[in-house]
TILO-353272 format. One record per residue (C-alpha): y, z, x; residue number from 1; residue in three letters. Coordinates in nm, 2 decimals, always signed. Layout:
# TILO-353272
      py      pz      px  num  residu
       Y       Z       X  NUM     ala
...
This chain:
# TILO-353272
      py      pz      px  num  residu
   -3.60   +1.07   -4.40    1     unk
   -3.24   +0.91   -4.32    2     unk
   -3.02   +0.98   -4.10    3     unk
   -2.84   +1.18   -4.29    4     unk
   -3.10   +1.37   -4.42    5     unk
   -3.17   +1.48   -4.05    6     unk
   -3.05   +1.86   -3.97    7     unk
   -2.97   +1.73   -3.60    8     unk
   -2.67   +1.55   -3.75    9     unk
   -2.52   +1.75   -4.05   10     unk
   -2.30   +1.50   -4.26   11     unk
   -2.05   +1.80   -4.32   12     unk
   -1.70   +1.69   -4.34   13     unk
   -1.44   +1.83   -4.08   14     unk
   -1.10   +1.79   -4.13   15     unk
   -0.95   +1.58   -3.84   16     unk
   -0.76   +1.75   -3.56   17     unk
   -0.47   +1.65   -3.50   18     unk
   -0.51   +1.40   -3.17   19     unk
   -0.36   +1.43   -2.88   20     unk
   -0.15   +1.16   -2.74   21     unk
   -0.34   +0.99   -2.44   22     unk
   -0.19   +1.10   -2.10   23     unk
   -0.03   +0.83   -1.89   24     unk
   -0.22   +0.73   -1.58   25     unk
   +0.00   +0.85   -1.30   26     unk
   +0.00   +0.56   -1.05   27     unk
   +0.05   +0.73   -0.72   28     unk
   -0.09   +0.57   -0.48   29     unk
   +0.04   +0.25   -0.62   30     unk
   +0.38   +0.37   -0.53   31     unk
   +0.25   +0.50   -0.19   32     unk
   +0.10   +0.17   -0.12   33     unk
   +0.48   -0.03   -0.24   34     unk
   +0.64   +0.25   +0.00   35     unk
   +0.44   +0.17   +0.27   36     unk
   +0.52   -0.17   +0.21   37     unk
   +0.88   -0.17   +0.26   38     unk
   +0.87   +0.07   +0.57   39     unk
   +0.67   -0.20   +0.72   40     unk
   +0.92   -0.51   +0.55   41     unk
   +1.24   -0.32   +0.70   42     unk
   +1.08   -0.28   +1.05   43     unk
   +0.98   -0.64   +1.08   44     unk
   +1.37   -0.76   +0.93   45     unk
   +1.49   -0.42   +1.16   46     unk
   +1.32   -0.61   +1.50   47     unk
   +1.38   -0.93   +1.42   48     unk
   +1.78   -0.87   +1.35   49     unk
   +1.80   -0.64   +1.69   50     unk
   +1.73   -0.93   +1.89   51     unk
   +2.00   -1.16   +1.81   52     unk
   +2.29   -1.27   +2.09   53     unk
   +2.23   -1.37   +2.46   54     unk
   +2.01   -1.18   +2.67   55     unk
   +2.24   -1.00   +2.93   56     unk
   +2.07   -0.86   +3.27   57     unk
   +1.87   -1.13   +3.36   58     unk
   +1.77   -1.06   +3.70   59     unk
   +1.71   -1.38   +3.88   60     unk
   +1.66   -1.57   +3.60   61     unk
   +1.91   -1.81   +3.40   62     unk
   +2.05   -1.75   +3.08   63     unk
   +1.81   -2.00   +2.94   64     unk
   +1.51   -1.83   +3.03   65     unk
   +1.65   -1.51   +2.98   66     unk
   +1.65   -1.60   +2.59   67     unk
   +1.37   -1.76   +2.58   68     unk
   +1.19   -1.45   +2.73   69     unk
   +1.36   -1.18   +2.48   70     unk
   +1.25   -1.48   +2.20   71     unk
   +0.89   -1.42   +2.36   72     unk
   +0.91   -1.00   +2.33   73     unk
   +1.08   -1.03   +2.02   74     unk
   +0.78   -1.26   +1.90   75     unk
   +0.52   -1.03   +2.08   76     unk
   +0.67   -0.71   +1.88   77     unk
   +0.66   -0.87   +1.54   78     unk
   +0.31   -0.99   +1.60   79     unk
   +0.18   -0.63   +1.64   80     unk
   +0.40   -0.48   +1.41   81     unk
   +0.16   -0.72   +1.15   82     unk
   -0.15   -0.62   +1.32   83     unk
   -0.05   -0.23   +1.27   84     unk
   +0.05   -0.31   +0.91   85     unk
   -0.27   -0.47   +0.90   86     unk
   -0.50   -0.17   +0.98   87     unk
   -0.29   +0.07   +0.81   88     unk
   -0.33   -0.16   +0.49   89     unk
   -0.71   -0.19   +0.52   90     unk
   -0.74   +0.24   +0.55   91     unk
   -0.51   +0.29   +0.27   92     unk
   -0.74   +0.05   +0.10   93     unk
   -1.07   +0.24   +0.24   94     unk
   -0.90   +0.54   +0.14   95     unk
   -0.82   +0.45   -0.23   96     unk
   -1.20   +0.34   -0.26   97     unk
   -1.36   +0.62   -0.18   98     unk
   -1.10   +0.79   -0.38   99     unk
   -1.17   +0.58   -0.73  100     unk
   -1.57   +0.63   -0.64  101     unk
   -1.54   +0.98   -0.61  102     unk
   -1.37   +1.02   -0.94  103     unk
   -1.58   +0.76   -1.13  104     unk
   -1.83   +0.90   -1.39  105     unk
């Protein structure tokens, strides 16, 4: 017996439905994650712009090392500014896995 012969798959002819157009992945959390992004971009260019000029209430120190010590903070603030975009990077990430296996097949 054939295939076709076989009464689990009739060769009846159907005509075709009209198909629907695919639907458009929606990229969300692609355009979360770019958001995110730029926050992070303009608060890095935000605190490193704010700390331009001359230091003014030094204290006892001189004007020298009063810039050189703002250069320090200013430094300090970046660097943990990276280490925050860092970690909040690597749970979007952690987020968007388990995400993609929950929805796999």
């Amino acid at each position: 017996m054939s295939t076709n012969e076989n009464p689990q798959y009739p060769t009846t002819t159907t005509t075709a439905e009209p198909a629907a157009p695919p639907k458009k992945k929606r990229r969300i959390f692609l355009w979360v994650f770019l958001a995110v992004q730029v926050l992070f971009i303009v608060w890095i260019i935000g605190g490193l712009a704010s700390s331009g000029g001359d230091a003014t209430d030094c204290g006892t120190l001189s004007q020298k090392d009063c810039n050189a010590a703002s250069d320090v903070g200013t430094g300090i603030g970046v660097v943990l500014i990276v280490v925050f975009w860092m970690v909040v990077d690597f749970f979007m990430a952690l987020i968007y896995g388990v995400y993609r296996l929950a929805k796999r097949n």
